[in-house]
PLY file of the C-alpha trace (Angstrom):
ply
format ascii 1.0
element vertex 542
property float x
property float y
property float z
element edge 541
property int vertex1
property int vertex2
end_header
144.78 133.35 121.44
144.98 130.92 124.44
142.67 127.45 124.32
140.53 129.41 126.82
139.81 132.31 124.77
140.15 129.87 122.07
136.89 128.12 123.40
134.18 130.72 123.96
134.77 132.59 120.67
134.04 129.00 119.33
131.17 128.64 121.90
130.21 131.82 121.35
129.99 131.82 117.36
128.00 128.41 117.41
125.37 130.38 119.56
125.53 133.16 117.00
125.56 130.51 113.91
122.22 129.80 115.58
122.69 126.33 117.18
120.69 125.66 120.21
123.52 124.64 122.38
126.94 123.21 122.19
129.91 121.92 124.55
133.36 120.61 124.47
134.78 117.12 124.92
138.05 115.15 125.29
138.57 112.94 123.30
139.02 109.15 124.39
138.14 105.82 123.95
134.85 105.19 124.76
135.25 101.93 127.19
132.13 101.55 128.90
130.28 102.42 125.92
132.08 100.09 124.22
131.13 97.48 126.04
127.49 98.43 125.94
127.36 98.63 122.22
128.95 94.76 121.93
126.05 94.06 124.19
123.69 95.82 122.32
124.72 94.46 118.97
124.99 90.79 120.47
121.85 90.19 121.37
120.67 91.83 117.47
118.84 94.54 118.65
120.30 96.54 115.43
117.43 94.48 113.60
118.76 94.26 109.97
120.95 97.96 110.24
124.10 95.60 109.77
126.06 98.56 109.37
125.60 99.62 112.89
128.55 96.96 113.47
130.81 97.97 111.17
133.39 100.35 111.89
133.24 99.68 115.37
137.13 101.09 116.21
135.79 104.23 114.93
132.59 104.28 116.82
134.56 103.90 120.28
137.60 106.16 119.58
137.45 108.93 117.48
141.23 108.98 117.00
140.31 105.76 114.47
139.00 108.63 112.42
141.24 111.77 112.43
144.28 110.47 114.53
145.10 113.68 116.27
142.03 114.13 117.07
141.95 115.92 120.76
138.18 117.55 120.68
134.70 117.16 120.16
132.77 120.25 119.80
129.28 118.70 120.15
126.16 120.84 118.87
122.23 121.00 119.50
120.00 122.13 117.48
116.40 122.68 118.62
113.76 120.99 115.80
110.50 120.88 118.22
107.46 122.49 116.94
103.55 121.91 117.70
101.29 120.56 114.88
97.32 119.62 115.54
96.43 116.41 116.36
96.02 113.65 113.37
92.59 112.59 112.69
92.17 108.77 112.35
92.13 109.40 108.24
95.40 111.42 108.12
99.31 110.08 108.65
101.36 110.89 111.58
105.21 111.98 110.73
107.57 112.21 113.13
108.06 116.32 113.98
112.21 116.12 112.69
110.78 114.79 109.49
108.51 117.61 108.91
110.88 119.94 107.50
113.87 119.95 105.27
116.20 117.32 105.95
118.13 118.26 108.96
121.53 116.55 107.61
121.60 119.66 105.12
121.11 122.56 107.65
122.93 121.08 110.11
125.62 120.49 108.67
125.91 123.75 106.51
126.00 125.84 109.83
129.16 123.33 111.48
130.58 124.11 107.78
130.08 128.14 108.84
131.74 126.98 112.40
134.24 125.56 110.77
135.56 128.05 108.78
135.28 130.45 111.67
137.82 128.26 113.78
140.09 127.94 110.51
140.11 132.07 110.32
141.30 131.89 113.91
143.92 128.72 113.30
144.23 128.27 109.42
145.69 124.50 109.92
143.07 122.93 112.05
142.41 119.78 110.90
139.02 118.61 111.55
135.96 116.27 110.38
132.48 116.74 110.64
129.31 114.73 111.35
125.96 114.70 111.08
124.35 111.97 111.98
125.81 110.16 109.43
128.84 108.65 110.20
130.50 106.18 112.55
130.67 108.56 115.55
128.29 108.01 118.89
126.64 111.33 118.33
124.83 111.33 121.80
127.52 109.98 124.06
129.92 113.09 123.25
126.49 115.43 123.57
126.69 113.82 126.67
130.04 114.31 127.42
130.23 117.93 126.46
127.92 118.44 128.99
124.79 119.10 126.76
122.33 116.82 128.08
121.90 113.63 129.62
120.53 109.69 127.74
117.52 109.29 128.70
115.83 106.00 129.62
114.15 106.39 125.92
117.71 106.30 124.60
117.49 110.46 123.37
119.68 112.87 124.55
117.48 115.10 127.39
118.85 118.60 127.52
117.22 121.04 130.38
116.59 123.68 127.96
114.68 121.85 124.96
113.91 118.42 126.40
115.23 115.60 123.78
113.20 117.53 120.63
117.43 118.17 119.18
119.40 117.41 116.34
123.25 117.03 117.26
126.56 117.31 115.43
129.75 117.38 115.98
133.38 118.39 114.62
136.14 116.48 115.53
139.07 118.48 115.75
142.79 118.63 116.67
142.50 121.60 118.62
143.00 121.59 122.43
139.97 123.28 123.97
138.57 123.84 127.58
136.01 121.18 128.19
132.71 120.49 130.02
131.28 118.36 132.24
129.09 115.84 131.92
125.49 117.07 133.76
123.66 114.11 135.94
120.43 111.74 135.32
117.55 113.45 135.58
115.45 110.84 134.51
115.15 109.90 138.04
112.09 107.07 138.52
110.30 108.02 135.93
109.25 105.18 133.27
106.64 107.28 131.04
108.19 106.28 127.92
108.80 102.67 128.40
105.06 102.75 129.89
103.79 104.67 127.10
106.00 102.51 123.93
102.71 100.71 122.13
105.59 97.87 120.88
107.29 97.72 124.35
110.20 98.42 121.95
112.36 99.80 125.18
113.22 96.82 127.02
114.44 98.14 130.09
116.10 101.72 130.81
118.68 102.66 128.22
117.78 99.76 125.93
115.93 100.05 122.99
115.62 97.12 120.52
115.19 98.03 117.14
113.40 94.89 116.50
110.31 96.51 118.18
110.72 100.04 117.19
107.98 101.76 114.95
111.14 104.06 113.95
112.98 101.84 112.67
110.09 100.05 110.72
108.82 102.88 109.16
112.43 104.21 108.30
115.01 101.60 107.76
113.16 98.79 107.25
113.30 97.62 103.50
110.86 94.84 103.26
107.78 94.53 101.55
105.40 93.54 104.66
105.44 94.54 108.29
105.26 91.49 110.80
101.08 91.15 111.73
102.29 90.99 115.23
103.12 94.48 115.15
101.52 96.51 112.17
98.90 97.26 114.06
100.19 98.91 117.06
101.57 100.98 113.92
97.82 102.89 113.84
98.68 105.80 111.44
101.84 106.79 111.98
103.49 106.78 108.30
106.89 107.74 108.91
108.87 107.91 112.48
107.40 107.52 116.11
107.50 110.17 118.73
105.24 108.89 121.26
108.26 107.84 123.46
109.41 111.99 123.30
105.59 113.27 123.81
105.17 111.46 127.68
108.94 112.76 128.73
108.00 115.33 131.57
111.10 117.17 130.55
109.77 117.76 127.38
105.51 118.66 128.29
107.57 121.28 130.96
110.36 122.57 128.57
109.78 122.25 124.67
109.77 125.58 122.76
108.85 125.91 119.10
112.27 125.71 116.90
113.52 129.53 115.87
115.01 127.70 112.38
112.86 128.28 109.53
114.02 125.14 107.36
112.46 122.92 110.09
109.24 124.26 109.64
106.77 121.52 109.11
106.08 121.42 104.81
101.73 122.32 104.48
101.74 118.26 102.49
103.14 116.85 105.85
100.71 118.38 108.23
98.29 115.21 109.04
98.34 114.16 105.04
95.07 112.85 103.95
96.54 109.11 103.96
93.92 108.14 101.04
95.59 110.80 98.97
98.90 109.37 99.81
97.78 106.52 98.71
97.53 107.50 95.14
100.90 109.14 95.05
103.50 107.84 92.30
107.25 107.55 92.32
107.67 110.82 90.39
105.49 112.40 92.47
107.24 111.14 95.66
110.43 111.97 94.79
109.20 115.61 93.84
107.19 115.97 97.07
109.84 115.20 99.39
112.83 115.95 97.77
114.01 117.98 100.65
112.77 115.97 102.98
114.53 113.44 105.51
111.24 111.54 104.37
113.08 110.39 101.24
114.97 107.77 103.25
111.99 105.54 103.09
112.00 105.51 99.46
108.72 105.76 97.60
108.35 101.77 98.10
108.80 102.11 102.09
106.83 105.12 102.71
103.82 103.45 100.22
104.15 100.48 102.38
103.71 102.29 105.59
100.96 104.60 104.27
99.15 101.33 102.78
99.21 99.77 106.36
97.83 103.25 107.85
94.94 102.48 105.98
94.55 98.66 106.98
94.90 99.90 110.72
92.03 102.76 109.90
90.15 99.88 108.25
90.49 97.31 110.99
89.21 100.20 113.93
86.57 101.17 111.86
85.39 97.40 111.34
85.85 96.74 114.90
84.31 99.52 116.62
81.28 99.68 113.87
82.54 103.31 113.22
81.27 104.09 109.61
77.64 104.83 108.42
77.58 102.44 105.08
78.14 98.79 103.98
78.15 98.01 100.75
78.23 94.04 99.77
79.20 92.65 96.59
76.49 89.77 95.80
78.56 86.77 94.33
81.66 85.26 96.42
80.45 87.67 99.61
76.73 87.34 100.23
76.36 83.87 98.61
79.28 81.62 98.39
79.54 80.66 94.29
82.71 80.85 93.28
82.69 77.15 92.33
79.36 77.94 90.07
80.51 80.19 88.57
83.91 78.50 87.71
81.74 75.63 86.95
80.16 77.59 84.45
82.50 79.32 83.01
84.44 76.24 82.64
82.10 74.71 80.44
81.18 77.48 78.31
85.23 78.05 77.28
84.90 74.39 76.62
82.49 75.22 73.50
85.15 77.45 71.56
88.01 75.32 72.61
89.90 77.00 75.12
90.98 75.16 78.52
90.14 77.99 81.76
92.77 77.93 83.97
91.67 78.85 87.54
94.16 81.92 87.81
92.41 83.08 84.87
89.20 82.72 86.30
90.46 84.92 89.26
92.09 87.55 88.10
89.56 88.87 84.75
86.33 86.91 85.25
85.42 86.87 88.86
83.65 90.35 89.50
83.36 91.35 86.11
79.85 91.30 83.48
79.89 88.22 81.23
80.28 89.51 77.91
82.77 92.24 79.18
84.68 88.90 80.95
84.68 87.08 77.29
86.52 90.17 75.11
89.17 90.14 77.37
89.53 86.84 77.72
89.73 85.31 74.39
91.25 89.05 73.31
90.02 89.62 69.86
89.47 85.94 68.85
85.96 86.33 69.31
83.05 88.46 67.88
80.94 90.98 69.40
77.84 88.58 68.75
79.94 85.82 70.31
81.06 87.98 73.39
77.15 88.33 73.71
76.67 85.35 73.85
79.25 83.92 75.83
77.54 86.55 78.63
73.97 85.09 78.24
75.05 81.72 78.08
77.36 81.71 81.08
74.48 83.32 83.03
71.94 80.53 81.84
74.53 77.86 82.55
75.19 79.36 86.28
71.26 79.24 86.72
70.65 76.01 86.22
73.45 74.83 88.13
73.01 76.89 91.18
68.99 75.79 91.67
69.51 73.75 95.51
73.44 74.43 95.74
73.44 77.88 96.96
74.81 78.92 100.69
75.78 82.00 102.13
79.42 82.72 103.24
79.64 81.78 106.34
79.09 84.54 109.05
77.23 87.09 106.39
73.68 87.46 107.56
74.64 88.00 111.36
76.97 90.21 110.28
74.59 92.56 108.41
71.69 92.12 111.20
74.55 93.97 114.06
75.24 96.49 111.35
71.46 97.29 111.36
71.20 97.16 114.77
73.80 99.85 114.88
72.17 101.95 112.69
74.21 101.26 109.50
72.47 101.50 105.91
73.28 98.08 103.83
73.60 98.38 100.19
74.10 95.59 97.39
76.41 96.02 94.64
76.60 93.71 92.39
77.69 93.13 88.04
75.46 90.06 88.28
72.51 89.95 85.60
69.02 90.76 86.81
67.80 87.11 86.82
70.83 85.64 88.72
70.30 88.02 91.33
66.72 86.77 91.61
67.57 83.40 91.76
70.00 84.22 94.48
67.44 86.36 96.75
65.04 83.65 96.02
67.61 80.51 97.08
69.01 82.55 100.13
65.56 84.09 101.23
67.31 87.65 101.15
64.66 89.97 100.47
64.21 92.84 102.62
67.62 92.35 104.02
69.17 95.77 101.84
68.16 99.22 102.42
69.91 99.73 98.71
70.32 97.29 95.84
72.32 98.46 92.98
72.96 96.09 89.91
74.91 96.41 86.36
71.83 97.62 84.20
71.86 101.38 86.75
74.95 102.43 85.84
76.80 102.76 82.58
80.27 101.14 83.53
80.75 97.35 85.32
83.74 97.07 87.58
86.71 98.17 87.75
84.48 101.43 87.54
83.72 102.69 90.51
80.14 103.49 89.18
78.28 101.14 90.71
80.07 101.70 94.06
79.69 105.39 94.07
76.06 105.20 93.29
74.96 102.80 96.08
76.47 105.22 98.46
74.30 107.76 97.09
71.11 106.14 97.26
72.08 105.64 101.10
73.03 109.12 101.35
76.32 108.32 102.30
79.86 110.03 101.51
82.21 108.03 100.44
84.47 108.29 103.40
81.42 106.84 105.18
81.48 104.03 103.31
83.25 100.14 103.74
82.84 98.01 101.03
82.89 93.92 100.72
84.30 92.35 97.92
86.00 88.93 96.65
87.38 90.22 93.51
90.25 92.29 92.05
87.68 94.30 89.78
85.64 94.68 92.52
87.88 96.26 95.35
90.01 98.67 92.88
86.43 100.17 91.58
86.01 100.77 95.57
89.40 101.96 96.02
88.57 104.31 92.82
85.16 105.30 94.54
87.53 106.49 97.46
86.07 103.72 99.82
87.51 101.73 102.63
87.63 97.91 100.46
87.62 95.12 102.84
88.79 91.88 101.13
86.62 88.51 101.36
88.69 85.62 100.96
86.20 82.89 99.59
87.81 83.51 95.75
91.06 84.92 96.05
93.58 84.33 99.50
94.99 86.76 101.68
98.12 87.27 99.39
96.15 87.52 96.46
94.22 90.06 97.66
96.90 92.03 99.58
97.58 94.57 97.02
94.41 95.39 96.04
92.26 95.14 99.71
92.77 97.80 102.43
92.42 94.81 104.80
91.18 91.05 104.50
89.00 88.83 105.96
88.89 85.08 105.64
84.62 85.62 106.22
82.32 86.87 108.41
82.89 84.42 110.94
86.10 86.07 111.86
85.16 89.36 112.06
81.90 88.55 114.11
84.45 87.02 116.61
86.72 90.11 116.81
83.63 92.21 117.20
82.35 90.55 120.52
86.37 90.74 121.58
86.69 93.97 121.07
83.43 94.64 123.03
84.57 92.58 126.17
87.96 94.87 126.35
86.18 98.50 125.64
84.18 96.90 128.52
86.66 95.71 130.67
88.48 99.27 129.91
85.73 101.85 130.32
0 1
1 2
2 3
3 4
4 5
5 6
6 7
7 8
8 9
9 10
10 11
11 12
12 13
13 14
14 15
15 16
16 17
17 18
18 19
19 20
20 21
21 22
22 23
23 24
24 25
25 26
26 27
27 28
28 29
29 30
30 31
31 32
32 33
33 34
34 35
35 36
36 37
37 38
38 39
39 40
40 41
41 42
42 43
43 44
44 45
45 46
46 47
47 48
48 49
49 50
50 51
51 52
52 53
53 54
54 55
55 56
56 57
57 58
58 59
59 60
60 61
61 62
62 63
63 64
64 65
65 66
66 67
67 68
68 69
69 70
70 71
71 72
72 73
73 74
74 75
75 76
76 77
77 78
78 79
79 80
80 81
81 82
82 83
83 84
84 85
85 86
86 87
87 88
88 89
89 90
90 91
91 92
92 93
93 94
94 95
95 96
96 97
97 98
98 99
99 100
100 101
101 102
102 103
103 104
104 105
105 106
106 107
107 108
108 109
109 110
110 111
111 112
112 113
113 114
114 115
115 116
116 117
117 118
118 119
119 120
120 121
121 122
122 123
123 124
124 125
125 126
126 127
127 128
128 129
129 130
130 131
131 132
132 133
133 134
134 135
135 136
136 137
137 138
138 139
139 140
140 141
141 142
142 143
143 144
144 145
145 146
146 147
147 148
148 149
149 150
150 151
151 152
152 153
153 154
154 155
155 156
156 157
157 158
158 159
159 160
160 161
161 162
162 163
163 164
164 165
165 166
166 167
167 168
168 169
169 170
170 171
171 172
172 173
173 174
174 175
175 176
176 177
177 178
178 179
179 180
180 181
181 182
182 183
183 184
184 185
185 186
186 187
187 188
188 189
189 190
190 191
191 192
192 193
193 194
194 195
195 196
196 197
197 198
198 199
199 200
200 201
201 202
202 203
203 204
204 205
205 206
206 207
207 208
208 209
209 210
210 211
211 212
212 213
213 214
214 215
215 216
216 217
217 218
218 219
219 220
220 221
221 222
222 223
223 224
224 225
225 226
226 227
227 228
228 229
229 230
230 231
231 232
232 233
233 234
234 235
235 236
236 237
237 238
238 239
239 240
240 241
241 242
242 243
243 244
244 245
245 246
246 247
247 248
248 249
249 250
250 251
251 252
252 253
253 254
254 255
255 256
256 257
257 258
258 259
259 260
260 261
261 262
262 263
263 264
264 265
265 266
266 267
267 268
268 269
269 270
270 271
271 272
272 273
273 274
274 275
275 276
276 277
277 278
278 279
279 280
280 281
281 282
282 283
283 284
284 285
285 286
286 287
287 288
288 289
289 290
290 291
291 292
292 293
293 294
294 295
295 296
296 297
297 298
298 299
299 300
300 301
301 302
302 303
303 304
304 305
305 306
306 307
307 308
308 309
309 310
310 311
311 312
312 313
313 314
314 315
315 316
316 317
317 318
318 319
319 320
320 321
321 322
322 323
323 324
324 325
325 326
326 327
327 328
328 329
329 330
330 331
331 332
332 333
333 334
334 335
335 336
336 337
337 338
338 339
339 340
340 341
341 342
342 343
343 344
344 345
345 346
346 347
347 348
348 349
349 350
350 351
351 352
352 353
353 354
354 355
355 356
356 357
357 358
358 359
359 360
360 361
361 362
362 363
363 364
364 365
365 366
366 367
367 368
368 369
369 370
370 371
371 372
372 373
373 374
374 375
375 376
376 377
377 378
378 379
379 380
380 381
381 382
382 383
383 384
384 385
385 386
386 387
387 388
388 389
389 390
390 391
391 392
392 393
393 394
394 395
395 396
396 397
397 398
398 399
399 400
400 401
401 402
402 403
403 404
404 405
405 406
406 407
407 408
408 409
409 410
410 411
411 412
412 413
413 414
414 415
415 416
416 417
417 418
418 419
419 420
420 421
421 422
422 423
423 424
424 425
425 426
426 427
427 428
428 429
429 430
430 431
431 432
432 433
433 434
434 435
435 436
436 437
437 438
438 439
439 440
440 441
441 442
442 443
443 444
444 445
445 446
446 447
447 448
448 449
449 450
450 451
451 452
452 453
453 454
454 455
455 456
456 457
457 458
458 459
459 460
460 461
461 462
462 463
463 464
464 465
465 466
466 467
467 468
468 469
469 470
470 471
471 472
472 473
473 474
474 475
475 476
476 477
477 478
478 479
479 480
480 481
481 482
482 483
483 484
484 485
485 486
486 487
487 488
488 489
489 490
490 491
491 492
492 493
493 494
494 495
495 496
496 497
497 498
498 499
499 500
500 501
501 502
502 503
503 504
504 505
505 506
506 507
507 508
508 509
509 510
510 511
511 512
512 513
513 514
514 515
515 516
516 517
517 518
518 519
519 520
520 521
521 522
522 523
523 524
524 525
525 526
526 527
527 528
528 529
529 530
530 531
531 532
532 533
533 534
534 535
535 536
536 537
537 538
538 539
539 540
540 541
């Protein structure tokens, strides 16, 4: 069989193997890219993927890898398919992640090419890639004449538009090749127009830095940059947007023919409030066969948690929910420093020293006597847990008579809510009479359509009880509702009501708070600012 004949029953079984296209290429070193990639890598637009630099011999000339190496038979593999839009609530994943992981089916069908071409010559010797080695996967697609880089930085092909997964064999087998096909890019700038980051910094450039891709993927960290998380809004894993504008794709996509990259029913628009309450085992069962596995359940938790901040932060800016629900102490009146006050002196009776973080983390937002058995942790009575709880309460009174303010920003706040229409509840763990003396002090009567305390429900915080029954007084779903709060107890019984929990930071600061708030607020101040912002741009926009 001559190289000619040689090349379309390779071409030809690839087709029949069921890959979308493929195309031949010399092998050589890759000069000009070369250069391109030192450029790239020099000015760090690789963000932390150090091993983007390694092997960089191999990445130019594939003869680093197999030295009598002569072709690249390059591969496509069509992965596009159509999905509904994502409500705010629900993730977006990219559309290659909604399947199995494409490194598997790939790469079993180049196995099935593979042993085709070794029927025909038994001592080929060859290497395969998928996306996972040090091989420039796009620049031989280009060079076998499958498609052309876009100004995105994906390989365009005229059948499929860039929705492709590539592979390639590297082989020592002399073949017919292609041609490269032109640029059709042309003017056009819709994806560097449309790139919320501006992650494409001019045509052909993309710095990883910026890229939501690489964020939601690679990145290993704990906490995205502020700069950026929010031009994240809910996607959860990947970024398309960049792919949805390309005109060759709106004209030209078709729905993938391969069954394995059909999207999984859990990563259709996942309810991201039910992602949030996934575990590790759960993760790793869920998406086992999924390329979303690369995030590891600490990335993808991370990028579903900041989902939620983004869905919080719209919500609070554009007033879009139907209840507020405010806790009383540390969010409608500013007493932390009462309370510690009292507290303080009350441990001081049975001998123990408070220590502040102590005071934080089980006191603040929690009933008095439930505050004391957990505290001193079996070294008291029941009688003297009771009385701890009175006591404390008594000892807060009498202190707070004259001292009282509200957090700064609070009582605006809640008269825009009600001029928009949204119900105000109070929930609050504090004793019937403190809450009087508060109301009293701060003149706050009349200003709650709902006020729930401790003695209506049967569980205090961490419960979501008292949270779940204010938003049924208002007639409210719990969806509907955002709730205020300044202490641990307090926002995980909203997170376990299934509410938005917005973070006050008059007790606990921002990092304190960050695992247990959907989003934070230093007070009301802030977000009363942001609210009259946001209303000059929808202004300026509509």
């Amino acid at each position: 069989m001559n190289k000619h004949e040689l090349t379309q029953e390779i071409k030809r079984k690839a087709i029949e193997i069921g890959f979308s296209k493929v195309g031949i290429a010399r092998v050589e070193e890759l000069e000009q890219e070369s250069v391109k990639l030192s450029n790239w890598l020099e000015r760090k637009f690789h963000a932390d993927m150090n091993w983007m630099g390694k092997n960089f011999d191999k990445r130019t000339n594939p003869k680093e890898i197999l030295p009598e190496a002569k072709s690249i038979i390059s591969v496509a593999l069509n992965y596009f398919q159509k999905i509904p839009p994502a409500e705010p609530h629900q993730g977006r994943i990219s559309i290659y992640a909604l399947g199995q992981d494409y490194h598997i089916i790939l790469k079993l069908k180049l196995e099935k090419l593979l042993d085709f071409i070794r029927q025909i010559v038994p001592d080929v010797k060859a290497k395969i890639y998928v996306d996972t080695g040090p091989v420039m996967e796009k620049v031989w697609a280009m060079r076998a004449g499958l498609g052309w880089i876009g100004k995105h930085t994906n390989l365009i092909t005229r059948e499929f538009g860039s929705w492709v997964f590539l592979g390639e064999i590297i082989c020592d087998l002399e073949l017919i090749y292609d041609e490269p096909i032109a640029d059709f890019c042309g003017k056009c700038t819709r994806c560097i127009d449309a790139c919320p980051t501006e992650a494409i910094v001019e045509p052909y450039v993309l710095d990883s830095n910026k890229c939501i891709s690489y964020w939601t993927i690679e990145y290993k960290g704990d906490l995205f940059p502020e700069h950026i998380a929010n031009k994240f809004e809910n996607l959860i894993f990947g970024c398309d947007i960049c792919q949805e504008v390309c005109p060759w794709n709106l004209k030209f996509q078709k729905e993938t023919n391969i069954t394995e990259f059909k999207a999984f029913d859990h990563n259709i628009n996942p309810d991201l409030f039910e992602l949030s309450k996934l575990n590790e085992e759960s993760f790793k069962s869920l998406y086992k066969l999924s390329p979303i596995k690369r995030a590891k359940f600490h990335g993808f938790m991370r990028n579903v948690k900041n989902a939620i901040k983004n869905l919080a932060l719209q919500k609070l800016l554009n007033l879009d929910f139907k209840c507020a629900i405010f806790d009383l102490d540390g969010v409608i009146a500013d007493t932390f420093k009462l309370h510690r006050q009292s507290w303080g002196e009350i441990c001081a009776r049975f001998g123990y020293s408070l220590s502040d973080e102590e005071f934080k983390k089980i006191i603040f937002g929690r009933r008095g006597e439930e505050s004391a058995k957990i505290l001193f942790n079996g070294k008291i009575t029941e009688e003297e847990a009771r009385y701890i709880g009175i006591e404390v309460d008594r000892i807060f009174r009498k202190i707070a008579v004259g001292n009282l303010k509200t957090v700064d920003g609070v009582i605006e706040f809640i008269r825009i809510l009600k001029e928009n229409s949204i119900k105000i509840a109070l929930a609050t763990s504090a004793p019937d009479e403190n809450v009087e003396l508060i109301f009293s002090e701060l003149n706050l009567h009349g200003l709650f359509d709902v006020v729930v305390t401790s003695k209506d429900v049967k569980h205090g915080k961490p419960a979501p009880d008292i949270f779940i029954l204010a938003g049924q007084k208002l007639g409210c779903k719990p969806r509907e509702c955002i709730v205020f709060e300044d202490s641990i107890a307090g926002l995980i019984a909203a997170k376990n009501a299934d509410m938005l929990a917005v973070g006050v930071e008059t007790t606990l600061d921002k990092n304190e708070l960050m695992n247990y708030a959907d989003v934070s607020i230093k007070n009301f101040n802030e977000v009363l600012r942001n609210l009259k912002l946001n209303k000059k741009v929808n202004n300026a926009t509509n």
